[in-house]
N, C-alpha and C positions, 0 to 999 in steps of 0.2 A: 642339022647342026648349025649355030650362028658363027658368025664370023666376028662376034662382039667379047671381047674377052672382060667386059661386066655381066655376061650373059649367067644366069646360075649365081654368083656370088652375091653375099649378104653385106652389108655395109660393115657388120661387126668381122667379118671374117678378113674382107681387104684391110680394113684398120690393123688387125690382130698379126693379116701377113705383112705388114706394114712397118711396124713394131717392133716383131721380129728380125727385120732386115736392118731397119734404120736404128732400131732405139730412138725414145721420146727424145732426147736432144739434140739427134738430127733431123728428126723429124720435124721438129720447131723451125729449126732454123732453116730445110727448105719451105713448110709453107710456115709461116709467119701466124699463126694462131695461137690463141690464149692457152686453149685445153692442150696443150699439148708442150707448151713451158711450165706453167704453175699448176702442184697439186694434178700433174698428170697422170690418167689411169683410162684406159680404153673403154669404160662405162662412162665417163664425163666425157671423151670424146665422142663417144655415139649421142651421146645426150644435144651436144651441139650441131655436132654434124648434121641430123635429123632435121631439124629445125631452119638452119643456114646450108642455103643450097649454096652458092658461090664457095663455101668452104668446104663443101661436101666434091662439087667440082671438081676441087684442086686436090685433094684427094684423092678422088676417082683417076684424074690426070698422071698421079705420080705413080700412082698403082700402073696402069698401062704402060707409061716409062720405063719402070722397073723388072716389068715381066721378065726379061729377055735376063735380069740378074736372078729370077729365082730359083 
């Protein structure tokens, strides 16, 4: 068993539980990214994410944060 709680999970799925917790508008405003103020949708997010790791990162970061709230 890992001790990594990204261990198993899909980028779409921490986005998705992500989403669900914050809603896109808080979302924005803790991390400071495009996809996720304008014409936001969790396929234009992964579409980014994928590509930019420093925002995938922060993501990942806020995911781990937030465990302890899900």
């Amino acid at each position: 068993m890992s001790n990594d709680p990204l261990h198993g999970k899909t980028l779409k799925a921490i986005v998705e539980q992500l989403v669900d917790f914050y809603g896109f508008d808080t979302l924005g405003e803790l991390i400071n990214i495009k996809c996720f103020k304008e014409k936001a949708s969790v396929k234009s997010s992964l579409t980014f994410l994928r590509k930019t790791d420093w925002a995938r990162t922060k993501v990942e970061e806020l995911y781990i944060r937030t465990l302890p709230k899900f």
